[in-house]
MIDOSE-1310 file (N, C-alpha, C; in nm, 2 decimals, decimal comma, always signed):
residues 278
xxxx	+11,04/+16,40/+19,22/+11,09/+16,39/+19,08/+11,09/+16,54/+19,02; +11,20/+16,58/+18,97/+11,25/+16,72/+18,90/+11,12/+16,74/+18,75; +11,10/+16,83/+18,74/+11,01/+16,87/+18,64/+11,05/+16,95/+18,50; +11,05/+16,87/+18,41/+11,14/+16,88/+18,29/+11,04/+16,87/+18,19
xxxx	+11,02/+16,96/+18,09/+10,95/+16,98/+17,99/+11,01/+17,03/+17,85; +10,98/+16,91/+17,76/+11,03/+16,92/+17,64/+11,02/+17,07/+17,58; +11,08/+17,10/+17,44/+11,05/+17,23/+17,39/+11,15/+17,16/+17,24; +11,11/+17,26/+17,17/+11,15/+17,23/+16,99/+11,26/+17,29/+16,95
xxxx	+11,31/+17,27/+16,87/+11,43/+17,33/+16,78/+11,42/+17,29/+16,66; +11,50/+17,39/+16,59/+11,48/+17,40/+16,45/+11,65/+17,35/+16,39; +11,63/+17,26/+16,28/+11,74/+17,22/+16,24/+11,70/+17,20/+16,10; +11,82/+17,20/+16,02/+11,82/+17,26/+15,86/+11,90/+17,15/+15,76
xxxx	+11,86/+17,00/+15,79/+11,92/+16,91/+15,74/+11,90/+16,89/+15,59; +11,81/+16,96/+15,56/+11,80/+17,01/+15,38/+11,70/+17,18/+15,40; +11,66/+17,16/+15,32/+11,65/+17,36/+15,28/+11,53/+17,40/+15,35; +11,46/+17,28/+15,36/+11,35/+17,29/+15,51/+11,39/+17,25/+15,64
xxxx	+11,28/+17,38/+15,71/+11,31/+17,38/+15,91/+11,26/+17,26/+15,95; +11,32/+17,17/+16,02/+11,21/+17,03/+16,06/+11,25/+17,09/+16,18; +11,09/+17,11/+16,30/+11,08/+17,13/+16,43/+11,09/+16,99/+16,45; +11,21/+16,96/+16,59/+11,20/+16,84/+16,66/+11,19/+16,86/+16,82
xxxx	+11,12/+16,79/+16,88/+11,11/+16,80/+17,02/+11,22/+16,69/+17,10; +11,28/+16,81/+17,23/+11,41/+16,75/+17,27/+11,32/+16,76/+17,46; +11,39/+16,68/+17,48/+11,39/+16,62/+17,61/+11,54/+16,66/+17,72; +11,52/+16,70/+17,84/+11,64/+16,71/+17,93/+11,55/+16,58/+17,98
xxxx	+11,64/+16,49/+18,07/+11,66/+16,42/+18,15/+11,74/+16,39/+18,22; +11,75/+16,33/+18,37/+11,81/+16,32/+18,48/+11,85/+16,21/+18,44; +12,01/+16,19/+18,47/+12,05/+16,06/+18,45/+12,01/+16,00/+18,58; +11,99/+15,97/+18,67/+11,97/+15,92/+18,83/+11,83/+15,85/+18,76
xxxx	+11,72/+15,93/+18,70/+11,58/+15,88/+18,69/+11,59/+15,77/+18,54; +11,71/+15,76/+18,48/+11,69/+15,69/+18,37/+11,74/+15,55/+18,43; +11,79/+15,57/+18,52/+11,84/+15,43/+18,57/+11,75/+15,38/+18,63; +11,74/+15,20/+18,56/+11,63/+15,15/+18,63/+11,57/+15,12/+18,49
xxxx	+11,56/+15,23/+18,33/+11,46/+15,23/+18,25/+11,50/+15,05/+18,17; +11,35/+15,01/+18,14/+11,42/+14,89/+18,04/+11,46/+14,94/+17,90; +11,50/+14,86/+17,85/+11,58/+14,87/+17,72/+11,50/+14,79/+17,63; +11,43/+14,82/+17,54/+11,36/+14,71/+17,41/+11,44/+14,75/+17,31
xxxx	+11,42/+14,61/+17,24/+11,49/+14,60/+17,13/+11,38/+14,55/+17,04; +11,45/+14,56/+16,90/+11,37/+14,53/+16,84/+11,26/+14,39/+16,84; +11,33/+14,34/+16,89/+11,27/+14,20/+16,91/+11,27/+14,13/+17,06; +11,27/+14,21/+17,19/+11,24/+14,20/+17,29/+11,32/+14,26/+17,36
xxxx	+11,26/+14,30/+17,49/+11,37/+14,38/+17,62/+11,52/+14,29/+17,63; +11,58/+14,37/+17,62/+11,74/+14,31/+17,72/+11,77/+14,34/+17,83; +11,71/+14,43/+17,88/+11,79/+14,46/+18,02/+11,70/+14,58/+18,05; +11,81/+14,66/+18,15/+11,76/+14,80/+18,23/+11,91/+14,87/+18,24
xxxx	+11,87/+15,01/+18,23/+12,02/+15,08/+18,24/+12,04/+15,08/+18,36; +12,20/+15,02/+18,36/+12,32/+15,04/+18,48/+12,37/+15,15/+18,47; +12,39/+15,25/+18,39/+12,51/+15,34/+18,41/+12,55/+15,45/+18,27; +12,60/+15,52/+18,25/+12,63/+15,61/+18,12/+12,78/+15,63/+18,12
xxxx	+12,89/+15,59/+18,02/+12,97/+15,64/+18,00/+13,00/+15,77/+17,91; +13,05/+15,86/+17,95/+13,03/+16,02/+17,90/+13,25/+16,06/+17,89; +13,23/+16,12/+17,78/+13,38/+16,14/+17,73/+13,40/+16,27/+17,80; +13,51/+16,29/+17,80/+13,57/+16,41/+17,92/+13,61/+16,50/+17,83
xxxx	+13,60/+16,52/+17,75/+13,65/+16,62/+17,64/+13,54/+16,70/+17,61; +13,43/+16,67/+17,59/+13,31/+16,70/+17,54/+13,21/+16,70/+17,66; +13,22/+16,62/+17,71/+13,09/+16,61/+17,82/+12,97/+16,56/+17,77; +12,98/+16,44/+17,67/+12,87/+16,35/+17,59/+12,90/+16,24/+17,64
xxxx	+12,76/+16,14/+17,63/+12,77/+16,05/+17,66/+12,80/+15,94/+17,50; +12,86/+15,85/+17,55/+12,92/+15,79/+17,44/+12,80/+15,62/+17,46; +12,78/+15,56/+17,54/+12,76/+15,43/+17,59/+12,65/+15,45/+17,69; +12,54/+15,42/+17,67/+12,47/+15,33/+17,79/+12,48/+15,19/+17,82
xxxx	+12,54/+15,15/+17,98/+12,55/+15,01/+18,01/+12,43/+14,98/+18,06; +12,43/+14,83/+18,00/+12,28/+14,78/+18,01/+12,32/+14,66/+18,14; +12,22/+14,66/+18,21/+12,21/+14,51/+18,30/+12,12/+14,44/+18,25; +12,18/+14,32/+18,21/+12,13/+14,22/+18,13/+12,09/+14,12/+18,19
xxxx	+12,09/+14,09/+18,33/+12,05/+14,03/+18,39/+12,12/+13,89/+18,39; +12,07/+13,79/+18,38/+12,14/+13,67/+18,31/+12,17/+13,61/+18,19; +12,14/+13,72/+18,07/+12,17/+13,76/+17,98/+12,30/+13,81/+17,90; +12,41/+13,74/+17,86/+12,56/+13,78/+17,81/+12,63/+13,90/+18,00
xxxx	+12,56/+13,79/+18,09/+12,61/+13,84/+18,20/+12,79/+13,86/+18,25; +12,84/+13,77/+18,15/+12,96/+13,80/+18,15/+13,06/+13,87/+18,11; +12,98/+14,00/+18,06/+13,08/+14,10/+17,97/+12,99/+14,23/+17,99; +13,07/+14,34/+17,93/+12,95/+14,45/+17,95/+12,90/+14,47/+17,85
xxxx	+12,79/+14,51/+17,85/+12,66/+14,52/+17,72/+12,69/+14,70/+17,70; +12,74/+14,75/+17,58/+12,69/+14,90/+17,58/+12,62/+14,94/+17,45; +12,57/+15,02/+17,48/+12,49/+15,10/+17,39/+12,48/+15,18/+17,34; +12,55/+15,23/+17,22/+12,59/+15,38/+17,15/+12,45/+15,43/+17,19
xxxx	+12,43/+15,59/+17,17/+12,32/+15,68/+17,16/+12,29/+15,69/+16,99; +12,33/+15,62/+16,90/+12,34/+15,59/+16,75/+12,19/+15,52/+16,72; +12,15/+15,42/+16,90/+12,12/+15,31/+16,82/+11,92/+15,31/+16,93; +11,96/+15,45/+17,03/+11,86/+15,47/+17,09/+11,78/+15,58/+17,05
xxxx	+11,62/+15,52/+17,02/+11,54/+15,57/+16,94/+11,46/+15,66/+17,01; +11,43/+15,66/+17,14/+11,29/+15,73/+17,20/+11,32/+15,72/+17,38; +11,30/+15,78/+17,44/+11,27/+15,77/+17,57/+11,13/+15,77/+17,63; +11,04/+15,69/+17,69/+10,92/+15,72/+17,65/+10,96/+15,72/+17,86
xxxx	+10,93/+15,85/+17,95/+10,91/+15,86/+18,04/+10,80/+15,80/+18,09; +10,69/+15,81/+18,04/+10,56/+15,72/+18,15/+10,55/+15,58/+18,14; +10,66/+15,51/+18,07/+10,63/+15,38/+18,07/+10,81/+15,34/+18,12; +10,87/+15,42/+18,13/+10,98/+15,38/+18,16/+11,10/+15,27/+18,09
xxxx	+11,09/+15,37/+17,95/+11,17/+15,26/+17,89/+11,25/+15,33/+17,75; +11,30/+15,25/+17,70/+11,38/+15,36/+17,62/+11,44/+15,24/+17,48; +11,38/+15,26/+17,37/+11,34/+15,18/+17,23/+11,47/+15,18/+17,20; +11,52/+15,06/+17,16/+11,66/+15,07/+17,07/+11,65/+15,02/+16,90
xxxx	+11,67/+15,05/+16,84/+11,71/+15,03/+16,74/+11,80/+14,88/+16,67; +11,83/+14,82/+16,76/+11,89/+14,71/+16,75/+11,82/+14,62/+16,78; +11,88/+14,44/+16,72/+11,85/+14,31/+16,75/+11,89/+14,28/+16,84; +11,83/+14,15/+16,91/+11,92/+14,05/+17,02/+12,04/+14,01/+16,94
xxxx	+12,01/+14,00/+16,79/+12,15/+13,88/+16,82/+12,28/+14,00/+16,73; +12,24/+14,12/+16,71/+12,30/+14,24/+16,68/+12,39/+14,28/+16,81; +12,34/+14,31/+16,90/+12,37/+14,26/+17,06/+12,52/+14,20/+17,07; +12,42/+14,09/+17,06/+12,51/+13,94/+17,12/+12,61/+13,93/+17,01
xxxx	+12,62/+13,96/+16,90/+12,72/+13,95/+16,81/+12,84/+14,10/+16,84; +12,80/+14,14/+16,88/+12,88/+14,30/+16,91/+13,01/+14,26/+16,95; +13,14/+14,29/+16,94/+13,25/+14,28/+17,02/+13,21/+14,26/+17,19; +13,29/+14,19/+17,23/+13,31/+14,13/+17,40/+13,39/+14,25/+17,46
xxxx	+13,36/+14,27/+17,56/+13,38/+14,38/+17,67/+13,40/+14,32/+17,82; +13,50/+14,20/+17,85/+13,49/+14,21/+18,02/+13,42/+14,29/+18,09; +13,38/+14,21/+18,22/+13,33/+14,29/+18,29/+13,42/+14,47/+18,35; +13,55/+14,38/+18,42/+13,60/+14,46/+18,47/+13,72/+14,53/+18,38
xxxx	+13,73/+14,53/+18,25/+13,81/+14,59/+18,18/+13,72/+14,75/+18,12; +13,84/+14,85/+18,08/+13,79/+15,00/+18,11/+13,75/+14,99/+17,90; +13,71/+15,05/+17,89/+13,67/+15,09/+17,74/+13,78/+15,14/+17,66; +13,87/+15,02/+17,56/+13,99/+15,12/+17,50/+13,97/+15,16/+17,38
xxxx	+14,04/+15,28/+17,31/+13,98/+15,27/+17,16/+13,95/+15,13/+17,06; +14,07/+15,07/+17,09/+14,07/+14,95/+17,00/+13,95/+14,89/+16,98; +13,85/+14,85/+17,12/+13,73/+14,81/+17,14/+13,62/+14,93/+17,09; +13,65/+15,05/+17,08/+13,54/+15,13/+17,03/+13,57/+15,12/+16,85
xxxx	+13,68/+15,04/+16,82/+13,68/+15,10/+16,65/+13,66/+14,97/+16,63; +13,68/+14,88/+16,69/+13,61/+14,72/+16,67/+13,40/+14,74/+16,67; +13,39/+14,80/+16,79/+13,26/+14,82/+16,80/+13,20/+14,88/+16,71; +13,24/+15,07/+16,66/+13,18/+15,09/+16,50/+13,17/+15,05/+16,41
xxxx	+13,33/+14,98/+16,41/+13,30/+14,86/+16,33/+13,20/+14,80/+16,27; +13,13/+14,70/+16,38/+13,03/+14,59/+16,40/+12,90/+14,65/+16,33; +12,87/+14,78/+16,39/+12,78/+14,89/+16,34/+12,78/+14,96/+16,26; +12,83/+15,00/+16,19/+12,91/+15,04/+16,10/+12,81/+15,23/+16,13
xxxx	+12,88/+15,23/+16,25/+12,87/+15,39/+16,32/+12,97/+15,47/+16,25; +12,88/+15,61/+16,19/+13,04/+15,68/+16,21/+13,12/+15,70/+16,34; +13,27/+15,69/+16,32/+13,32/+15,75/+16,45/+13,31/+15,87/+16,50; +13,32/+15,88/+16,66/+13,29/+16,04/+16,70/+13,38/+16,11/+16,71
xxxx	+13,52/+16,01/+16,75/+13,65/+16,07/+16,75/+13,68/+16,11/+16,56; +13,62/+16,14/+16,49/+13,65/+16,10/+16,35/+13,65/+16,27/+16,26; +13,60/+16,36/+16,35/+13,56/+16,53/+16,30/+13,55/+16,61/+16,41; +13,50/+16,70/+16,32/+13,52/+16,84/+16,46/+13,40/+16,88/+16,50
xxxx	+13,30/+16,77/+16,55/+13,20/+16,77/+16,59/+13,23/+16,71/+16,74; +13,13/+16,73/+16,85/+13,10/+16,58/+16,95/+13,07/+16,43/+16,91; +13,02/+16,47/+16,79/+12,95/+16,34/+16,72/+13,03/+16,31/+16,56; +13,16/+16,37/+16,57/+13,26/+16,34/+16,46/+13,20/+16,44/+16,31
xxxx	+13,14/+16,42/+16,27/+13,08/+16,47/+16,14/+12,97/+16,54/+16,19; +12,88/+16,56/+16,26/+12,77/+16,63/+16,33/+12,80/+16,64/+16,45; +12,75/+16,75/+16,53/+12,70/+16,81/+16,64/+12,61/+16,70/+16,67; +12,54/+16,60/+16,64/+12,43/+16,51/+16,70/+12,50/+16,37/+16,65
xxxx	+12,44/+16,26/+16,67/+12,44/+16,10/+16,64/+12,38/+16,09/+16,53; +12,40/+16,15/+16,39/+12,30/+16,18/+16,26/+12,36/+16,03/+16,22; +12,23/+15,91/+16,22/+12,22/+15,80/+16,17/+12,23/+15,81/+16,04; +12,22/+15,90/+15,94/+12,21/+15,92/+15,82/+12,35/+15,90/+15,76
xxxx	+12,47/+15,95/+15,85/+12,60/+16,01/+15,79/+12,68/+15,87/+15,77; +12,72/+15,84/+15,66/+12,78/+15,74/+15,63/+12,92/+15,74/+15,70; +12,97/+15,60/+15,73/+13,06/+15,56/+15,81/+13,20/+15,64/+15,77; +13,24/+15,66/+15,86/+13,37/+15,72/+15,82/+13,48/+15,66/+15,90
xxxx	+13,58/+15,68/+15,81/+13,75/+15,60/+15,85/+13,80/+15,71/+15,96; +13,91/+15,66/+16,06/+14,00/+15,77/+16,15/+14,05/+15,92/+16,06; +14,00/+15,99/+16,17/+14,09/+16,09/+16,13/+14,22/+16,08/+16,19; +14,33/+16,10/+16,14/+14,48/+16,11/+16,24/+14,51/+16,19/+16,28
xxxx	+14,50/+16,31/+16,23/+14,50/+16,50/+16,33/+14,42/+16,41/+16,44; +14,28/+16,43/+16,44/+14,23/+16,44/+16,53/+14,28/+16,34/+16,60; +14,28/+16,22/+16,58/+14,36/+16,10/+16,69/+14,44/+16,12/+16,77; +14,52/+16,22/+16,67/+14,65/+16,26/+16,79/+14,63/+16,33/+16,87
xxxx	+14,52/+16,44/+16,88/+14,51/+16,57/+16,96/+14,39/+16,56/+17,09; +14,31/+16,42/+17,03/+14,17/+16,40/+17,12/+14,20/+16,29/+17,19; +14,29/+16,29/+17,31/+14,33/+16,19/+17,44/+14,21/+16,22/+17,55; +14,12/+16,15/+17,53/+13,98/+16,16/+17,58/+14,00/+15,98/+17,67
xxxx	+13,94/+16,03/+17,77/+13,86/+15,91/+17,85/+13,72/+15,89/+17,89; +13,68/+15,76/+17,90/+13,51/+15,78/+17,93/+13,53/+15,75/+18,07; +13,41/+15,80/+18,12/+13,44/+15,80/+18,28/+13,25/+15,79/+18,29; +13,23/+15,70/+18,40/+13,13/+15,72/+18,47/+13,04/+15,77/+18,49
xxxx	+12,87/+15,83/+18,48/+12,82/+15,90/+18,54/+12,80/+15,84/+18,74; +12,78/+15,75/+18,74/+12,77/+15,71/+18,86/+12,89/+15,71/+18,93; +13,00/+15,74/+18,87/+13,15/+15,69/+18,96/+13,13/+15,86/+18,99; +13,09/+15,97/+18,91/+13,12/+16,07/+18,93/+13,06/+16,16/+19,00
xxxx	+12,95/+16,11/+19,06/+12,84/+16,15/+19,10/+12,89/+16,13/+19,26; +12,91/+16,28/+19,34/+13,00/+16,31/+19,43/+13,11/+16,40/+19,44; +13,13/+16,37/+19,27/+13,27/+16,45/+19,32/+13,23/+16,62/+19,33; +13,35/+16,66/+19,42/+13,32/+16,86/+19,46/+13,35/+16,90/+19,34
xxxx	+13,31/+17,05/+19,38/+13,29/+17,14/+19,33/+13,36/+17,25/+19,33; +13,46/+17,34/+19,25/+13,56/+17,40/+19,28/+13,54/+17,54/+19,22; +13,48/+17,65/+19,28/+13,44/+17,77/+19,20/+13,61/+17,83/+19,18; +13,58/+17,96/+19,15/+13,71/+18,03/+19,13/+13,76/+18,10/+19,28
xxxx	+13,66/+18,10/+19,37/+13,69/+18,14/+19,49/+13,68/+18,04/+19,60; +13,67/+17,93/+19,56/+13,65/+17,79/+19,71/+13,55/+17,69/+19,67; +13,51/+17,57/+19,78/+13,42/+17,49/+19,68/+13,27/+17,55/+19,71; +13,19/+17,48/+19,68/+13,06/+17,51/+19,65/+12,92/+17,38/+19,67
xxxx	+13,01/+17,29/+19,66/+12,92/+17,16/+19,66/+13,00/+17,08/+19,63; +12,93/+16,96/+19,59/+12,91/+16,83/+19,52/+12,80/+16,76/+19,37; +12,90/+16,68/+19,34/+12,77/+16,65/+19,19/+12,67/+16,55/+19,26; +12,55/+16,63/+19,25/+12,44/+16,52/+19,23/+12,40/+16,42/+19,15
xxxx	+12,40/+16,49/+19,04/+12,30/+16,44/+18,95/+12,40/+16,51/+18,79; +12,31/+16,41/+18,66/+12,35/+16,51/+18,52/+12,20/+16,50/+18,47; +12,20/+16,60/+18,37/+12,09/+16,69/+18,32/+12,15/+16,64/+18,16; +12,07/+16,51/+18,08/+12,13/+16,52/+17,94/+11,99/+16,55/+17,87
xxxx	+12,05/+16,56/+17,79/+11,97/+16,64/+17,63/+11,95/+16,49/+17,57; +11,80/+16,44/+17,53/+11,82/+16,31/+17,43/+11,81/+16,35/+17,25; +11,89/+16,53/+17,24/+11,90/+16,49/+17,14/+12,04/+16,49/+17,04; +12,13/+16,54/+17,11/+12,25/+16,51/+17,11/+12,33/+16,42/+17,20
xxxx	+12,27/+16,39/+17,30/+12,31/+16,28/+17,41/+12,46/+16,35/+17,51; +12,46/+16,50/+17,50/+12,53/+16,58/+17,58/+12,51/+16,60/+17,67; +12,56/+16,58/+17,81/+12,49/+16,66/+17,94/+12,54/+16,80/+17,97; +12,42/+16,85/+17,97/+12,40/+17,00/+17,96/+12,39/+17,04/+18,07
xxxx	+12,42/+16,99/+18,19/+12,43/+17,05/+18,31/+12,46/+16,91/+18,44; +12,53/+17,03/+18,50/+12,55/+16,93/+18,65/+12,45/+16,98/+18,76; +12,34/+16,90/+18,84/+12,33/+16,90/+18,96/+12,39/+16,93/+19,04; +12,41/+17,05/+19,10/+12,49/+17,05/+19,25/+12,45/+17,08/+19,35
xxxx	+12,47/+17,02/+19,44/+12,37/+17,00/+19,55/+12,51/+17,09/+19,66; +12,45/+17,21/+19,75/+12,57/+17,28/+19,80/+12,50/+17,32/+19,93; +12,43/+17,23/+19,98/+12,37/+17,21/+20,13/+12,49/+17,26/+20,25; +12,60/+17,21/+20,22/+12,70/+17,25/+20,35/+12,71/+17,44/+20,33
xxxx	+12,70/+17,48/+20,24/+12,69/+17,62/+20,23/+12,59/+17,70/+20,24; +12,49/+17,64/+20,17/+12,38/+17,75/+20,14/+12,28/+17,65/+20,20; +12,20/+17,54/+20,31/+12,15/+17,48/+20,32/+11,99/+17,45/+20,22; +11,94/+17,34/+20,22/+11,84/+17,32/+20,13/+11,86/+17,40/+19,97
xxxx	+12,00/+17,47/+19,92/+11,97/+17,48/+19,78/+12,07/+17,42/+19,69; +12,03/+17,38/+19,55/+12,06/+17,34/+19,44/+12,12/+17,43/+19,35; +12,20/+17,38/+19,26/+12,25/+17,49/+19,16/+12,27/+17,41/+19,03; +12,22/+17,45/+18,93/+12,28/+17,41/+18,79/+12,39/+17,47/+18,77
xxxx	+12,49/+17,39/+18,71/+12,64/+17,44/+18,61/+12,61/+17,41/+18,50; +12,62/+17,43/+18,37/+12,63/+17,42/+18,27/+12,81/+17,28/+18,24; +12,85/+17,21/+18,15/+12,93/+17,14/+18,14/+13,01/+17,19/+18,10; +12,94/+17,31/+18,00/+13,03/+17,42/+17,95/+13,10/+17,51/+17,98
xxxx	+13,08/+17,50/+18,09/+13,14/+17,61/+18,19/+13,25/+17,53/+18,31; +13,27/+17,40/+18,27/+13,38/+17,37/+18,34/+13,53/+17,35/+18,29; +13,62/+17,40/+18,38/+13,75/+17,49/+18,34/+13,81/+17,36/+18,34; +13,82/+17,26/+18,41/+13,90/+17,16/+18,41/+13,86/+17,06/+18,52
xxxx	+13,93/+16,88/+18,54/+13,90/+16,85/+18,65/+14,00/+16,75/+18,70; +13,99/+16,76/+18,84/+14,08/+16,68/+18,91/+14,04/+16,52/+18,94; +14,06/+16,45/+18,84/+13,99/+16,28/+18,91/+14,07/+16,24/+18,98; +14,19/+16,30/+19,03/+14,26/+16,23/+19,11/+14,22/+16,24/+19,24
xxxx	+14,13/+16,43/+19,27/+14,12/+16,46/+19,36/+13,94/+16,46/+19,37; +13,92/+16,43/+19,29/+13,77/+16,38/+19,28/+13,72/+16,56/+19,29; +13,78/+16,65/+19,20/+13,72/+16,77/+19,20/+13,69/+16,83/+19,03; +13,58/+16,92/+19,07/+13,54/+16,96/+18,93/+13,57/+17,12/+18,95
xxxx	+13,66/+17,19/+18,80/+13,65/+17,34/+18,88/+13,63/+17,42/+18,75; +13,52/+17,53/+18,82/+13,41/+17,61/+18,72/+13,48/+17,74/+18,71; +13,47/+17,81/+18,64/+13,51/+17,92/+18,58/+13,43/+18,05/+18,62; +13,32/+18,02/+18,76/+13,22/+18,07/+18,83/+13,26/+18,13/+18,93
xxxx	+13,25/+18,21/+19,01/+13,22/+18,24/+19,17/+13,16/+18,20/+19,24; +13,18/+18,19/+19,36/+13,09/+18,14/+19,48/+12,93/+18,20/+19,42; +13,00/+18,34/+19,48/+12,85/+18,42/+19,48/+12,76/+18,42/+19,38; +12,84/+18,42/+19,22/+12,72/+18,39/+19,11/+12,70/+18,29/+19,13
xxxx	+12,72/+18,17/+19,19/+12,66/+18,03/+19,19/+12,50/+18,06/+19,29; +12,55/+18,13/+19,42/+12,46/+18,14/+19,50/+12,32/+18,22/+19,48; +12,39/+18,31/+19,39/+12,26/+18,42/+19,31/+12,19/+18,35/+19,17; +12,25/+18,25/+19,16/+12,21/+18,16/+19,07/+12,05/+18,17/+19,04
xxxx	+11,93/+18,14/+18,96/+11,82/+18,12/+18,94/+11,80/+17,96/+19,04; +11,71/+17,96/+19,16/+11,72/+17,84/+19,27/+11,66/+17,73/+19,12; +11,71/+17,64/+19,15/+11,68/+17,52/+19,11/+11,62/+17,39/+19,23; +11,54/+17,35/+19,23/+11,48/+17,26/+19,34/+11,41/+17,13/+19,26
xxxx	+11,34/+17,04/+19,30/+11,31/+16,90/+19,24/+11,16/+16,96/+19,21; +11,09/+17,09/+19,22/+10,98/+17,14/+19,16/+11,04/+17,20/+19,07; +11,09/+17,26/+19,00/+11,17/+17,38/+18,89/+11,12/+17,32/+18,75; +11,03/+17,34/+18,71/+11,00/+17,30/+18,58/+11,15/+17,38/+18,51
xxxx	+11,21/+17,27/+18,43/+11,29/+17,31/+18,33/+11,27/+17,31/+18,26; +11,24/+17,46/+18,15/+11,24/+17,45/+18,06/+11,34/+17,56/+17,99; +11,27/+17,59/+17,85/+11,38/+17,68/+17,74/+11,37/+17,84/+17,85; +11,28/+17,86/+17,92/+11,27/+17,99/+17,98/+11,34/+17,99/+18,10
xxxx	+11,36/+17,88/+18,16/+11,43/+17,89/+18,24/+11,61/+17,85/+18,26; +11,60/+17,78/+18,08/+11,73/+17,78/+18,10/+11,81/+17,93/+18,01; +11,69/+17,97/+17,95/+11,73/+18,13/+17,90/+11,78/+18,25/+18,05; +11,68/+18,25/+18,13/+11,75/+18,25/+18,23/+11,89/+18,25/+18,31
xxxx	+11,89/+18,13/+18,34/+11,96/+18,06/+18,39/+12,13/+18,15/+18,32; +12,18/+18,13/+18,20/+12,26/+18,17/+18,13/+12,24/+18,35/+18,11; +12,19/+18,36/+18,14/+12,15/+18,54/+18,09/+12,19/+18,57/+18,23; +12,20/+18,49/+18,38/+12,22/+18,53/+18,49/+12,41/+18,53/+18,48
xxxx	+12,44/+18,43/+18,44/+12,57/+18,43/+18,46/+12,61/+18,47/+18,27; +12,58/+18,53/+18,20/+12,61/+18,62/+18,06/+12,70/+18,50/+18,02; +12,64/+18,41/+17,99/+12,65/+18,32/+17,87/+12,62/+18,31/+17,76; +12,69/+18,26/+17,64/+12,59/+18,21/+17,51/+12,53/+18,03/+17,55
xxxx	+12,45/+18,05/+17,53/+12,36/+17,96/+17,52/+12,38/+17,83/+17,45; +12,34/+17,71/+17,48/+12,46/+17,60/+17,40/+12,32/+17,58/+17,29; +12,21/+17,58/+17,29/+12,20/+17,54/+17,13/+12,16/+17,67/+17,01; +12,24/+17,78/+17,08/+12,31/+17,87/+16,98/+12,42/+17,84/+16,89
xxxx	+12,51/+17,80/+16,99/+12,65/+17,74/+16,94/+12,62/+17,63/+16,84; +12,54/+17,52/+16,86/+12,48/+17,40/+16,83/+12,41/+17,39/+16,67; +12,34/+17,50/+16,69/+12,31/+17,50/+16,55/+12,37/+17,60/+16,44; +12,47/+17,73/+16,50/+12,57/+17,75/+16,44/+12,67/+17,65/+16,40
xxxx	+12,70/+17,52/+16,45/+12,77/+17,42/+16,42/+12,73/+17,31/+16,30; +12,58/+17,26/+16,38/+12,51/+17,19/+16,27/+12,49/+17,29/+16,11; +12,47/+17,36/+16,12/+12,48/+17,48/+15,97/+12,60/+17,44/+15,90; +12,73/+17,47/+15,96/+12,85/+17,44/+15,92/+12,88/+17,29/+15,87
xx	+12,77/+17,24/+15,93/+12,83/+17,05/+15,92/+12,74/+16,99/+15,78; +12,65/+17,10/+15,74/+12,57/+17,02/+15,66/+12,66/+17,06/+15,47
């Protein structure tokens, strides 16, 4: 198990600093976690759908067991409260019959808007497609921000799809000079619900080593060809800071990490955004 250690940030939702402690997490180790609700467990997470524009997760699919087994159960990041790692579970915010009352999702039908503005609907979420945030009106899932109507600029210009973390887990790795790997794993943030980095596992090259990418740093992708391609080199990949399943991650090592390949740092950007959003 990879070694991840929370660290604080400062955010300025009125004229005082409120320090909040943020969490990275492996998506691979959340799977499996149960889901409580407010009034009893529903399930365990199946899976993350994450928007390709942004590289946020929009939906956790729940397995519900024999529970509304007939449709898919998802779960905005709106409505999830806590991740509690030693107990393996992750607090929602919601009722069973909040739930079960939600818009119907087939099993094997893909996520269209119509069903996501039916679903904010139900919740009365702001939309994310709805501003010039990841999260429409905020840089985060701010439960506070009152519901907001479509934007139509943005409708027209944000042709986004959600796609898999498990469908995607595999696909190569395309530097600017050849490939490099494969996706292992994602690396999300629980407090914007962004994944902030890919796992790459690049064993056929460099044997036994690992590499973080940042999400930010990916230039485009091929799902047709099941390829992802970075804006990187071979070689700064390989000169990379090693990442291994001992690597405590933390803010020092992700300061690192970016200072190796002269990046700005994503919650630089982040709260130069949230500033603007308040």
């Amino acid at each position: 198990m990879s070694l991840i250690q929370t660290h604080t940030a400062k955010r300025t939702p009125t004229k005082k600093n409120v320090k909040i402690s943020i969490m990275l997490n492996h998506a691979k180790e959340l799977l499996g976690y149960k889901l409580g609700s407010l009034d009893g467990e529903i399930g365990k997470v199946k899976d993350f759908y994450f928007d390709d524009l942004n590289w946020t997760i929009r939906y956790l699919v729940a397995d519900t067991g024999g529970w509304l087994s007939d449709r898919q159960v998802l779960i905005s990041p709106y409505a999830l409260l806590a991740v509690n790692a030693d107990e393996k579970n992750i607090a929602i915010d919601l009722t069973k019959k909040q739930i079960k009352d939600s818009p119907s999702l087939d099993s094997d039908k893909p996520v269209s808007r119509q069903f996501e503005e039916a679903y904010y609907g139900h919740y009365l979420y702001p939309i994310y497609w709805g501003g010039p945030y990841p999260w429409g009106p905020s840089p985060h899932p701010a439960r506070d921000h009152e519901p907001l109507g479509q934007s139509p600029q943005r409708e027209k210009t944000w042709d986004h799809h959600l796609r898999s973390t498990c469908a995607v887990t595999g696909h190569h790795i395309q530097a600017l000079d050849g490939e490099v790997g494969h996706v292992e794993d994602f690396i999300i943030g629980d407090d914007s619900w962004a994944i902030r980095y890919l796992v790459v596992d690049t064993h056929n090259w460099w044997p036994g080593r690992k590499a973080l990418i940042s999400a930010q740093w990916i230039q485009s992708v091929s799902w047709g060809e099941r390829k992802v391609f970075v804006n990187l080199s071979r070689e700064a990949i390989k000169l990379s800071p090693e990442y291994t399943e001992e690597t405590l991650l933390n803010r020092d090592y992700e300061i690192g990490l970016h200072r190796h390949y002269k990046r700005t740092t994503y919650w630089i950007n982040e709260l130069a955004a949230e500033s603007n959003s308040l």
